[in-house]
Backbone as CSV, one residue per row, in Angstrom:
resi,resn,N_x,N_y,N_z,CA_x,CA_y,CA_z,C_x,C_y,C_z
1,UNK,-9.931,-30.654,-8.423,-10.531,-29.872,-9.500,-10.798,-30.767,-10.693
2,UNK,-11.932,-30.380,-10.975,-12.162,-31.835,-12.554,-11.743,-30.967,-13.401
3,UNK,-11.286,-32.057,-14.562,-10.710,-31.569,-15.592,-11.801,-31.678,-16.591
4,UNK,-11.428,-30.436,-17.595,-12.504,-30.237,-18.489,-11.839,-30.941,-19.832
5,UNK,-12.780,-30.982,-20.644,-12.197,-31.138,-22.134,-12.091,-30.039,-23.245
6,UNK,-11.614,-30.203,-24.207,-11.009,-29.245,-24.966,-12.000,-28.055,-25.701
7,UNK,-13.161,-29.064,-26.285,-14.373,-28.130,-26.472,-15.447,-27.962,-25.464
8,UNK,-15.561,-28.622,-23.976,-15.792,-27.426,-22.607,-15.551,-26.293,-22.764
9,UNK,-14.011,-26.795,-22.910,-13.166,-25.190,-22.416,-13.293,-24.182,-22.920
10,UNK,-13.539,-24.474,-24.772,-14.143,-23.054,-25.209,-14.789,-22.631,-25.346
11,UNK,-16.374,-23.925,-24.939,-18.016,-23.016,-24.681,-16.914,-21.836,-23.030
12,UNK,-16.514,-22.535,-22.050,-16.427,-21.695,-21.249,-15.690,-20.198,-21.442
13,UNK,-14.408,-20.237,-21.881,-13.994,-18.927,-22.373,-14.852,-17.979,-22.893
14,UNK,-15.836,-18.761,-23.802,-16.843,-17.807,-24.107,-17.610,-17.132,-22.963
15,UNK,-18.220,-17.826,-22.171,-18.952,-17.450,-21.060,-18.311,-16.633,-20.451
16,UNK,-16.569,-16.774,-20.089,-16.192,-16.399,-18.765,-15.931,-14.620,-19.365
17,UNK,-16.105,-14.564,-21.024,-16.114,-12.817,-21.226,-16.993,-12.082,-20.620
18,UNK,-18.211,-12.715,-20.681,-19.726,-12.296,-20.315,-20.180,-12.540,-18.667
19,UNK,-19.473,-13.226,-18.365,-20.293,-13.355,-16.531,-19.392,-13.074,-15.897
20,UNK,-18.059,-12.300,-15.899,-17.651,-11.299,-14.411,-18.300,-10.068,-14.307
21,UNK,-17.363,-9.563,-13.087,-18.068,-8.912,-12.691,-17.915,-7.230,-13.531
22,UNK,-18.898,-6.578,-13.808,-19.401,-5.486,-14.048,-18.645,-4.035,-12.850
23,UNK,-18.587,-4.114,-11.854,-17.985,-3.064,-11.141,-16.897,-2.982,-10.860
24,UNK,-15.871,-3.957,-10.958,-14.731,-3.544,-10.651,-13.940,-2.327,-10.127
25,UNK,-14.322,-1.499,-11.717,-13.629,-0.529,-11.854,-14.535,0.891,-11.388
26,UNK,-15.457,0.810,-10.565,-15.658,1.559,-9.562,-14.974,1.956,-8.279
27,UNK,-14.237,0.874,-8.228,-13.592,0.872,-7.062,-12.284,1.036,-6.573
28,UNK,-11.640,1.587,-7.834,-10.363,2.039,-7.744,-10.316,3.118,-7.651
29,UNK,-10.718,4.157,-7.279,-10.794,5.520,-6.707,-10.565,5.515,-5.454
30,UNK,-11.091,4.164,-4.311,-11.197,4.068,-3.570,-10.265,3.532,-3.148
31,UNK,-9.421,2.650,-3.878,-7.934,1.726,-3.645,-6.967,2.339,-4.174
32,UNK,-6.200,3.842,-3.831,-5.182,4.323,-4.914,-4.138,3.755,-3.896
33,UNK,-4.107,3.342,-2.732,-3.007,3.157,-1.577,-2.292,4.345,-1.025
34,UNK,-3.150,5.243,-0.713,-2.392,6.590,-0.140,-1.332,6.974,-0.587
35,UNK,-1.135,6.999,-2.252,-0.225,7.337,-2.458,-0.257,9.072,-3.117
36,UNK,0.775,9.372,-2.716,0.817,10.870,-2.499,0.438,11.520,-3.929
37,UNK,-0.556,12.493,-4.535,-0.151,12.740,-5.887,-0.915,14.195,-5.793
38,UNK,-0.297,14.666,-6.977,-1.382,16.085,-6.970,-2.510,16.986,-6.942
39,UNK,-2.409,18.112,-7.384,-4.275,17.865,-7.482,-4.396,17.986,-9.044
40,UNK,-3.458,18.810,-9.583,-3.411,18.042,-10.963,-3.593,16.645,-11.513
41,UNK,-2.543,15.970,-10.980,-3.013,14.522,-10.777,-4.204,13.747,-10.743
42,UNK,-4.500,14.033,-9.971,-5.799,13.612,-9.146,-7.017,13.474,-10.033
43,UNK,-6.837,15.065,-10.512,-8.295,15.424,-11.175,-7.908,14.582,-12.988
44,UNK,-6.551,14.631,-13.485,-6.121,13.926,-14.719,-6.671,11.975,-14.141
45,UNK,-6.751,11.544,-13.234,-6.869,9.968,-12.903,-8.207,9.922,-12.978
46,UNK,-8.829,10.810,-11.993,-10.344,10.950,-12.007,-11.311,10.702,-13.601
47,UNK,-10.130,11.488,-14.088,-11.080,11.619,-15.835,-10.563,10.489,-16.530
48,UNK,-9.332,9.859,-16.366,-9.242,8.121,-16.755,-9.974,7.221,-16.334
49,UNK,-10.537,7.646,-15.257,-11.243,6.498,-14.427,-12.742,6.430,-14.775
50,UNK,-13.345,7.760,-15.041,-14.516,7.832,-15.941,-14.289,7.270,-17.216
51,UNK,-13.267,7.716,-18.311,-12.954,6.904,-19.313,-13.319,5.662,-19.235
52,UNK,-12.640,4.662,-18.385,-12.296,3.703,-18.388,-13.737,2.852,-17.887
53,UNK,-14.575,3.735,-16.690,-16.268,3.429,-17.256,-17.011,3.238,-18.218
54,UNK,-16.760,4.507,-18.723,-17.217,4.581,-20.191,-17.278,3.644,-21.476
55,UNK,-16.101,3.009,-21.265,-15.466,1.670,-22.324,-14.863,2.824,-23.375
56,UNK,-13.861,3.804,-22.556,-13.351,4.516,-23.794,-11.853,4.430,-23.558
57,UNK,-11.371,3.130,-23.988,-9.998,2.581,-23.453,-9.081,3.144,-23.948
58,UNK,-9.623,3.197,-25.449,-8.228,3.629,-26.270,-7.811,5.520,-25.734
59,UNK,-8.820,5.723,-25.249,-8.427,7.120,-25.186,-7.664,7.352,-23.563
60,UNK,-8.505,6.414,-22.801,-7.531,6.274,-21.874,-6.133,5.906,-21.639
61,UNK,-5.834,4.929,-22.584,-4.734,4.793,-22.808,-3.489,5.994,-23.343
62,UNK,-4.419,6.505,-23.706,-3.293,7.794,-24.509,-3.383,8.370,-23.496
63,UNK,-4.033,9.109,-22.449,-3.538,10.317,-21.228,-2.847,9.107,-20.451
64,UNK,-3.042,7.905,-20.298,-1.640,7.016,-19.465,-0.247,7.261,-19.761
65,UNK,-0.504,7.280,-21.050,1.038,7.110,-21.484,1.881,8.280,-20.398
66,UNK,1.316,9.400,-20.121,2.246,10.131,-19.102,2.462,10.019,-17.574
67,UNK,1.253,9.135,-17.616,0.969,8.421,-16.249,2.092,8.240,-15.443
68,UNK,2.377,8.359,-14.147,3.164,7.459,-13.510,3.308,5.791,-13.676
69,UNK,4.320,5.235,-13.797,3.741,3.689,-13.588,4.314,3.034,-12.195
70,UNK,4.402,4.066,-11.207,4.819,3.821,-9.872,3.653,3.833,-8.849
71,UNK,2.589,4.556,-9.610,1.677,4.864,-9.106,0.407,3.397,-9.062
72,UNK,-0.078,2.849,-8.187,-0.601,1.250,-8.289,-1.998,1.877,-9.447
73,UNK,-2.681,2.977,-8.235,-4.264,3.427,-9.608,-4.068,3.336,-11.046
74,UNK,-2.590,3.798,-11.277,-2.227,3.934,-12.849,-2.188,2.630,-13.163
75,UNK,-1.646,1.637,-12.874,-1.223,0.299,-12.847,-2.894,-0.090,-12.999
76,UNK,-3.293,-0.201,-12.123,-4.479,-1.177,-12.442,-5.455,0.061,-13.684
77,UNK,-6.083,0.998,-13.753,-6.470,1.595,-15.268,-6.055,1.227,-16.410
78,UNK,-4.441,1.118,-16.549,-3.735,0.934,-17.550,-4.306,-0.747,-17.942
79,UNK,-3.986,-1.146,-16.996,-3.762,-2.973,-17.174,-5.420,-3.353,-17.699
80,UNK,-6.349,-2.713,-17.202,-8.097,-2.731,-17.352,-8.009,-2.219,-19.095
81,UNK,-7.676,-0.930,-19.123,-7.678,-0.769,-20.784,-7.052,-1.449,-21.322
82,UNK,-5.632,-1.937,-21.171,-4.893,-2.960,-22.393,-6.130,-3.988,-22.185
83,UNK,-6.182,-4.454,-21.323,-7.056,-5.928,-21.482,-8.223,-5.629,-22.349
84,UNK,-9.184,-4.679,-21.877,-9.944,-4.402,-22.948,-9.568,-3.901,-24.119
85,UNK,-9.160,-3.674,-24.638,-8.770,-3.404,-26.195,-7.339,-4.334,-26.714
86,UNK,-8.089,-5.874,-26.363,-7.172,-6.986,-26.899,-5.384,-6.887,-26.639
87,UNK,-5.030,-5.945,-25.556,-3.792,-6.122,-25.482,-3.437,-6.862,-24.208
88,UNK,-3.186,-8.223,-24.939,-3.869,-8.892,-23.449,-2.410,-9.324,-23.261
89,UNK,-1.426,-9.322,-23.575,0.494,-9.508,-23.090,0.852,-8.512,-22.148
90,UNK,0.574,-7.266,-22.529,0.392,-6.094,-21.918,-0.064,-5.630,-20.678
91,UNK,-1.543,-6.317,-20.979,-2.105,-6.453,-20.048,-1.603,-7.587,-18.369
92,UNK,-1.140,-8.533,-19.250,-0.471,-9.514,-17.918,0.268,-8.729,-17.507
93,UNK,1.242,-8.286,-18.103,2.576,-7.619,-17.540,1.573,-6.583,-16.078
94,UNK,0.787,-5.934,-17.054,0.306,-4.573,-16.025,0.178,-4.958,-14.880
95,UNK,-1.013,-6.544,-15.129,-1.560,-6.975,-13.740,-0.215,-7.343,-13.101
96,UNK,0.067,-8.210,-13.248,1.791,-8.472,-12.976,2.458,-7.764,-12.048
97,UNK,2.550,-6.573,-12.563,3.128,-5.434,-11.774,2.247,-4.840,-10.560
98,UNK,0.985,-4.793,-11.032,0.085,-4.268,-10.062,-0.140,-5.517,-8.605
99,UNK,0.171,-6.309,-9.096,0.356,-7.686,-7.706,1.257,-7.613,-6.859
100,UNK,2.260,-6.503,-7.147,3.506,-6.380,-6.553,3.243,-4.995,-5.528
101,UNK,1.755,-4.420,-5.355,1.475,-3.097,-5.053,0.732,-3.604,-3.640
102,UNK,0.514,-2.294,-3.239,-0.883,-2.862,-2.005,-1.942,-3.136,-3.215
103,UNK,-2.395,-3.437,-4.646,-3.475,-3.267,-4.278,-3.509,-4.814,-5.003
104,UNK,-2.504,-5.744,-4.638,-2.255,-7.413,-5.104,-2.888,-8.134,-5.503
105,UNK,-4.264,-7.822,-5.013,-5.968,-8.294,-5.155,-5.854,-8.152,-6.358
106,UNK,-6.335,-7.278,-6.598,-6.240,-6.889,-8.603,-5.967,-7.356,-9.414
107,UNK,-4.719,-7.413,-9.015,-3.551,-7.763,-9.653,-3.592,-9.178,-9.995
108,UNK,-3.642,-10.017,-9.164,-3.976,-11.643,-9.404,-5.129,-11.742,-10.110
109,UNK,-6.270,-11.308,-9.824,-7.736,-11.269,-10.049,-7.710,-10.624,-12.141
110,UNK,-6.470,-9.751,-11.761,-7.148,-9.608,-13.392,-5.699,-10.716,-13.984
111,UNK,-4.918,-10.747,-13.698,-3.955,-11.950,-14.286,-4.939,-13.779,-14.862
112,UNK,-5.731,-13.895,-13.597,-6.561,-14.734,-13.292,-7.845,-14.488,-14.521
113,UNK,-7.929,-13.313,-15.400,-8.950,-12.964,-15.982,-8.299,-13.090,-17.952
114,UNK,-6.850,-12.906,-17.571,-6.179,-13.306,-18.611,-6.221,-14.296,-19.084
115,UNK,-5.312,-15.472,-18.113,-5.330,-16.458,-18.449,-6.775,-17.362,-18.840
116,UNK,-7.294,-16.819,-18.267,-8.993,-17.639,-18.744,-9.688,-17.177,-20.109
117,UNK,-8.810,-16.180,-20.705,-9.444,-15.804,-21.944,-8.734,-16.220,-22.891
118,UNK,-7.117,-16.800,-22.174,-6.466,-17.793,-23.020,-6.720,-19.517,-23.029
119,UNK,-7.699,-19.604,-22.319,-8.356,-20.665,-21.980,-7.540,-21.574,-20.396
120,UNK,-6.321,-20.705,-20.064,-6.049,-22.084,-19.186,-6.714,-21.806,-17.430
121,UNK,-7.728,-22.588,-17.548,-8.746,-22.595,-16.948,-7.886,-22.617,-15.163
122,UNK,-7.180,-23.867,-15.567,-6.521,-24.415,-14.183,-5.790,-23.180,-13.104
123,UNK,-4.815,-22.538,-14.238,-4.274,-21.192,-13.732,-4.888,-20.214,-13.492
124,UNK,-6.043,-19.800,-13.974,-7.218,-18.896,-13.748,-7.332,-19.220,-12.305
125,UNK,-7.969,-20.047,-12.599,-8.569,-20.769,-10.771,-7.781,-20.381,-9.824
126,UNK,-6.389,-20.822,-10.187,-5.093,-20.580,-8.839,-5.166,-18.944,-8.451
127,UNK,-5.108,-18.313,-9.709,-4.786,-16.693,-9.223,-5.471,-16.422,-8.607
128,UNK,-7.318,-16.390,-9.140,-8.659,-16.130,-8.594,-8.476,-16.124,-7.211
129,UNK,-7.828,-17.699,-6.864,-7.922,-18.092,-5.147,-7.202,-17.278,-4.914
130,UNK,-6.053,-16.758,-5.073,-5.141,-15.917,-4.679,-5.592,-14.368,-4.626
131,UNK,-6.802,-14.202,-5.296,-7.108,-12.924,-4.959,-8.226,-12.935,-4.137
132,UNK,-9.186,-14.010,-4.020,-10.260,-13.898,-3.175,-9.597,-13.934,-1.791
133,UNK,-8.838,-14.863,-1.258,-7.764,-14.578,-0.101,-7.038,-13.558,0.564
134,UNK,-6.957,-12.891,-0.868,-5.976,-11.513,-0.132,-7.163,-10.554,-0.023
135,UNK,-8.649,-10.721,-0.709,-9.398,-9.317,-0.402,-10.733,-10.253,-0.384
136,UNK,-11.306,-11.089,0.610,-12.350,-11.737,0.973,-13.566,-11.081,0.945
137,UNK,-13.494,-10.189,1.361,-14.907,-9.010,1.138,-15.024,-7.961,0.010
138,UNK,-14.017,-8.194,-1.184,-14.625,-7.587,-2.360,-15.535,-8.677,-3.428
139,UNK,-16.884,-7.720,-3.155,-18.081,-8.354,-4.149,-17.426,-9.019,-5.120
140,UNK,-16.925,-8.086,-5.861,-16.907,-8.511,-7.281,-15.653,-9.849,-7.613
141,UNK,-14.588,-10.060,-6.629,-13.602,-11.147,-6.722,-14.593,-12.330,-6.090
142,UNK,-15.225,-12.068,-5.348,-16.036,-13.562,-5.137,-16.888,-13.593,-6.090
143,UNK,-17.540,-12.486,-6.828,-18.669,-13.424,-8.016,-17.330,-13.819,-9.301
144,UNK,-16.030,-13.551,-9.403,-15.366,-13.710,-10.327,-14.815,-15.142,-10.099
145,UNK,-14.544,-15.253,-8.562,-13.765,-16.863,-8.318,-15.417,-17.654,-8.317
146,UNK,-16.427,-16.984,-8.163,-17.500,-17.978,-8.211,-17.663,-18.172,-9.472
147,UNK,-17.764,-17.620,-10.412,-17.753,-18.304,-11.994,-16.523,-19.441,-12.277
148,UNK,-15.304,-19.115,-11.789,-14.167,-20.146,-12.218,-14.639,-21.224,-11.720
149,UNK,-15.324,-21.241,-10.418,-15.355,-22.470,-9.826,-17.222,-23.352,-10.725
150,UNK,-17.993,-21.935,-11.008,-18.690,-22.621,-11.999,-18.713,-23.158,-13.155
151,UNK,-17.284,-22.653,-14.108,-16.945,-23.643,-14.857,-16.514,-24.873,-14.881
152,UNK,-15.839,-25.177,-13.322,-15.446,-26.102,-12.951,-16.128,-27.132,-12.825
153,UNK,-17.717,-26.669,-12.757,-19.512,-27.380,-11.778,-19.045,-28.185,-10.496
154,UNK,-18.376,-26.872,-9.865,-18.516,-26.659,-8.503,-19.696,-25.921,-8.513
155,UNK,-21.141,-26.820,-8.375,-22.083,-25.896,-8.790,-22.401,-25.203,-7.188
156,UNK,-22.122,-26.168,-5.793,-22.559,-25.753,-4.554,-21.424,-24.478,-4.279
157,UNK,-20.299,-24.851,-4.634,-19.087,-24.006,-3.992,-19.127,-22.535,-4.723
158,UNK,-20.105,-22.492,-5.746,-20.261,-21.389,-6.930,-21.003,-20.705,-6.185
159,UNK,-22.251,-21.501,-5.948,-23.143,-20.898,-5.386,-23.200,-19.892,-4.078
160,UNK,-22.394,-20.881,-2.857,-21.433,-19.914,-1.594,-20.619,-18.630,-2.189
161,UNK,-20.261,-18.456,-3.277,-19.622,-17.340,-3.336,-20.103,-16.050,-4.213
162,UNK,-21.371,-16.817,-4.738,-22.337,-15.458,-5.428,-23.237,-15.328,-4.191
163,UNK,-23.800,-15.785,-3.188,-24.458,-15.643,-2.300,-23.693,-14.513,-1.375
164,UNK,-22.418,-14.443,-1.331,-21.470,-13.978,-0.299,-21.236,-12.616,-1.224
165,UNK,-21.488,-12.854,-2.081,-20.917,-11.753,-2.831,-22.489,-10.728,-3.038
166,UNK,-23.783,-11.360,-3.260,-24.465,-10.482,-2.970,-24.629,-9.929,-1.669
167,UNK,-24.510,-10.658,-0.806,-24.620,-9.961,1.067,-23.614,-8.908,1.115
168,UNK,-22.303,-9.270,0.664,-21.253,-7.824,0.531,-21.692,-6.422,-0.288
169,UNK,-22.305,-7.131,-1.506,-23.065,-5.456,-2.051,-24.229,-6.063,-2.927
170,UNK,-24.898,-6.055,-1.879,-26.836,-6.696,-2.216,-27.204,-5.818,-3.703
171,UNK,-27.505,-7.053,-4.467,-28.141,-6.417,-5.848,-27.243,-6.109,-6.807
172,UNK,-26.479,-7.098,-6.218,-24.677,-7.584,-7.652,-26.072,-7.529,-8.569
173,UNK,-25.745,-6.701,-9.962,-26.334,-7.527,-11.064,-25.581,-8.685,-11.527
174,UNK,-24.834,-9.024,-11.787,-23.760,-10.219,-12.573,-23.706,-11.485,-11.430
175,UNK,-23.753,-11.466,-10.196,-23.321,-12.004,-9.303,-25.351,-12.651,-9.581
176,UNK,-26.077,-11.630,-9.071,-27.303,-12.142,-9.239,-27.902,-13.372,-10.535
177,UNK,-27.228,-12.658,-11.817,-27.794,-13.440,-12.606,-26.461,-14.844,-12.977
178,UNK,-25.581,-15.289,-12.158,-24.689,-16.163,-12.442,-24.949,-17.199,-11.245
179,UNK,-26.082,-16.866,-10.064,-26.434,-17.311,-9.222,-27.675,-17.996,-9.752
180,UNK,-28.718,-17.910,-10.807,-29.363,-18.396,-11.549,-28.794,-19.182,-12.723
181,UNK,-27.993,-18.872,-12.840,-27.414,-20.119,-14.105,-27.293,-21.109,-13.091
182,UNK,-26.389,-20.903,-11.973,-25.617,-22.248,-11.265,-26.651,-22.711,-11.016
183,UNK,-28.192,-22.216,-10.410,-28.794,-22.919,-9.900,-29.861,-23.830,-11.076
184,UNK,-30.061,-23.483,-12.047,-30.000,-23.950,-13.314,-29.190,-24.748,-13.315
185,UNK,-28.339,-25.357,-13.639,-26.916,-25.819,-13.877,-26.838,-27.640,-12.535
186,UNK,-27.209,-26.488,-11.640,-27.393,-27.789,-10.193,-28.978,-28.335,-10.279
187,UNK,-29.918,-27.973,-11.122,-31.076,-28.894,-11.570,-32.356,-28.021,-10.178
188,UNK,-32.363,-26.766,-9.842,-32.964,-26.230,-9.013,-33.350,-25.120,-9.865
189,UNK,-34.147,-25.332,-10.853,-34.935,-24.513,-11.814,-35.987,-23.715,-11.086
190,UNK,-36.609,-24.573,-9.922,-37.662,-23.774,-9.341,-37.068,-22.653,-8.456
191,UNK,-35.940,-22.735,-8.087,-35.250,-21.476,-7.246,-35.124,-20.425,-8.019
192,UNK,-34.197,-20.895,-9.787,-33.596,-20.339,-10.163,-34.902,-19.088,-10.986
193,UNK,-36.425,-19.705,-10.887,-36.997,-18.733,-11.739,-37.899,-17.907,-10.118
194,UNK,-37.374,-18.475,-9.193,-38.115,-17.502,-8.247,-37.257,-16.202,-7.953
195,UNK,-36.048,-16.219,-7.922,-34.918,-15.867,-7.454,-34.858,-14.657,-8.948
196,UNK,-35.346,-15.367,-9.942,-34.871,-14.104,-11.407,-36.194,-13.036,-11.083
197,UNK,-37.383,-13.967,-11.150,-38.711,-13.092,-10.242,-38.762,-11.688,-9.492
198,UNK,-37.563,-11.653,-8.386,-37.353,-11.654,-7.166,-36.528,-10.250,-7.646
199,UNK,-35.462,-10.175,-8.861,-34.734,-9.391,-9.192,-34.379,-9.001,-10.082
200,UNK,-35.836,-9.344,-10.766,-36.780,-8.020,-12.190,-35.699,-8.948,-13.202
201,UNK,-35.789,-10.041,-12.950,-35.192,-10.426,-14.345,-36.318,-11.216,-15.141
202,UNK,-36.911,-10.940,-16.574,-38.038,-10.833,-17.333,-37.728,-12.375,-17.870
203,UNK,-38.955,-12.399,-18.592,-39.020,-13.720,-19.220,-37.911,-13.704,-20.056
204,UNK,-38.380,-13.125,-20.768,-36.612,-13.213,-22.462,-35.267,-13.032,-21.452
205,UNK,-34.786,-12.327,-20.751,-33.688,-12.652,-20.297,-33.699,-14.224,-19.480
206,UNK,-34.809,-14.373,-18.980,-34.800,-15.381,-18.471,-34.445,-17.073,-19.470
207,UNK,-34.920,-16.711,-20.241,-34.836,-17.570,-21.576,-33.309,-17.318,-21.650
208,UNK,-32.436,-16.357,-21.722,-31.670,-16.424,-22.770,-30.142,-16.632,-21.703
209,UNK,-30.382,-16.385,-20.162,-29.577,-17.201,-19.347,-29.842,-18.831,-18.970
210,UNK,-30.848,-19.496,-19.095,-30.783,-20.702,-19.691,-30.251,-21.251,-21.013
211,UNK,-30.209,-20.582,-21.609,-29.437,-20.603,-22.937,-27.626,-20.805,-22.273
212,UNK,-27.258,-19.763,-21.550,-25.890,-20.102,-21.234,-25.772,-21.443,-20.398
213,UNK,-26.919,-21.542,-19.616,-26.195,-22.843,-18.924,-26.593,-23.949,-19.940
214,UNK,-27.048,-24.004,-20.698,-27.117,-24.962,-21.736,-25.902,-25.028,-22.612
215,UNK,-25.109,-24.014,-22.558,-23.535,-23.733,-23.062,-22.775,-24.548,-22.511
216,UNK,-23.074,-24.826,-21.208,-22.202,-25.835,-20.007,-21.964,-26.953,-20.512
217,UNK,-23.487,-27.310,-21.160,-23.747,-28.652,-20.672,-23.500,-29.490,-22.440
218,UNK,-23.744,-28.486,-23.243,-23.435,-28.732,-24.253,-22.362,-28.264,-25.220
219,UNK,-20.919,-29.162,-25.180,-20.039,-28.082,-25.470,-19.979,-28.335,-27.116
220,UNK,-20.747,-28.546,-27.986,-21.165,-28.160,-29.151,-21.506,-26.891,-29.985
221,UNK,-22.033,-26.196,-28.824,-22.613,-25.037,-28.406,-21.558,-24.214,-28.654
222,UNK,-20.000,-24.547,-29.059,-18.953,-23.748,-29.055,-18.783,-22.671,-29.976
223,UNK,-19.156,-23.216,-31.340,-18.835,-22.293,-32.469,-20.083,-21.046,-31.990
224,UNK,-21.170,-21.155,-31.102,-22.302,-20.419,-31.435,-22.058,-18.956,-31.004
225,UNK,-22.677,-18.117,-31.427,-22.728,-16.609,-31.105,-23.666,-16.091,-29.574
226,UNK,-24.448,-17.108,-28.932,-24.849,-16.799,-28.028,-24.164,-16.536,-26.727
227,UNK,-23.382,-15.153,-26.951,-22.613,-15.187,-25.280,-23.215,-14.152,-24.273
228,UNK,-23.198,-14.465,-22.928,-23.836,-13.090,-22.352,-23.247,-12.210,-22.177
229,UNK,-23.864,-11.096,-22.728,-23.653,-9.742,-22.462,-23.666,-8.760,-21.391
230,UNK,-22.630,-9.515,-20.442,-22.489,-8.451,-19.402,-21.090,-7.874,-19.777
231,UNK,-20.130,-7.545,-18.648,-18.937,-7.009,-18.639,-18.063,-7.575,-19.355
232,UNK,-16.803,-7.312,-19.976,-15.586,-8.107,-20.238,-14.849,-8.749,-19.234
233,UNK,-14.774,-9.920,-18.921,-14.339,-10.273,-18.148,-12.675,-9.912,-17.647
């Protein structure tokens, strides 16, 4: 793994808020681990879980507080809102705990999402691997270990895993447009504007994700306000 330098690292932190993945948290409805709960229950998680779409954390957080925390769904909601609303100690702990569940993936994957917003890039990487391993066919952990490894400019090995990650759920937006930076990034500009072409991404956006990989390459670029605006990482 190459080692970065100190102002790399914080054009990248910047980046790494803006280029994961966007769905995650669709998909925990689908991962509660058969665990037994009510229909009270059920329908109270359901409406956290829209919350927690929504970007309405803080309020999610308050119907948690009665939450089970035995329960893994609660575990990973909870750990998604602390992280988003800067409670990011909290947030480790959650993921933390949630690694210890069936749903472990997560759990590393958002630990792995911590540490990279505390900048330590190296440990990011380790968890990431540790979650792309335990859940190989979720989209969104391969476009997430494919950004770590694009900060890294593992620009080919980036590339294998936004590619893999669109074939798992064709028409990743985030996965799509982080597959154009790298290829930007690896000096294949002519791919990278056929490929934005290809998946309605316009001139001005097109402009303004060259702008991030110019973040890469120039870590001057640190103090600047240009970050992309996708998901919180």
């Amino acid at each position: 793994m190459k080692k970065l330098t100190l102002s790399t690292t914080v054009v990248l932190i910047a980046l790494l808020a803006g280029c994961a993945s966007t769905s995650a948290n669709r998909q925990t409805s689908a991962s509660n681990c058969d665990v037994p709960t009510s229909k009270e229950e059920s329908i109270s998680l359901a409406l956290i879980e829209q919350q927690v779409l929504e970007k309405q954390y803080y309020s999610a957080l308050a119907y948690l507080e009665k939450a089970s925390d035995t329960n893994p769904r609660v575990l990973r909601l909870r750990a998604e809102a602390q992280r988003n609303t800067g409670m990011l100690s909290e947030a480790y702990a959650s993921y933390r705990d949630l690694s210890l569940t069936c749903l472990t993936a997560y759990g590393h994957a958002g630990m792995a999402k911590i540490l990279a917003t505390r900048g330590d890039l190296p440990q990011a990487h380790q968890q990431m691997l540790k979650a792309r391993r335990l859940a190989p066919s979720n989209a969104d952990i391969r476009n997430d270990y494919g950004f770590i490894l694009l900060a890294h400019k593992n620009f080919k090995e980036a590339q294998r895993e936004f590619m893999t990650a669109l074939q798992l759920q064709p028409g990743h937006p985030v996965a799509i447009r982080n597959m154009v930076i790298s290829l930007i990034l690896d000096g294949d500009s002519r791919t990278a504007v056929r490929m934005a072409k290809n998946n309605g991404i316009d001139s001005s956006e097109f402009k303004f994700l060259l702008s991030q990989a110019n973040a890469f390459k120039q870590p001057a670029l640190a103090g600047s306000n240009n970050i992309y605006h996708g998901a919180p990482l």
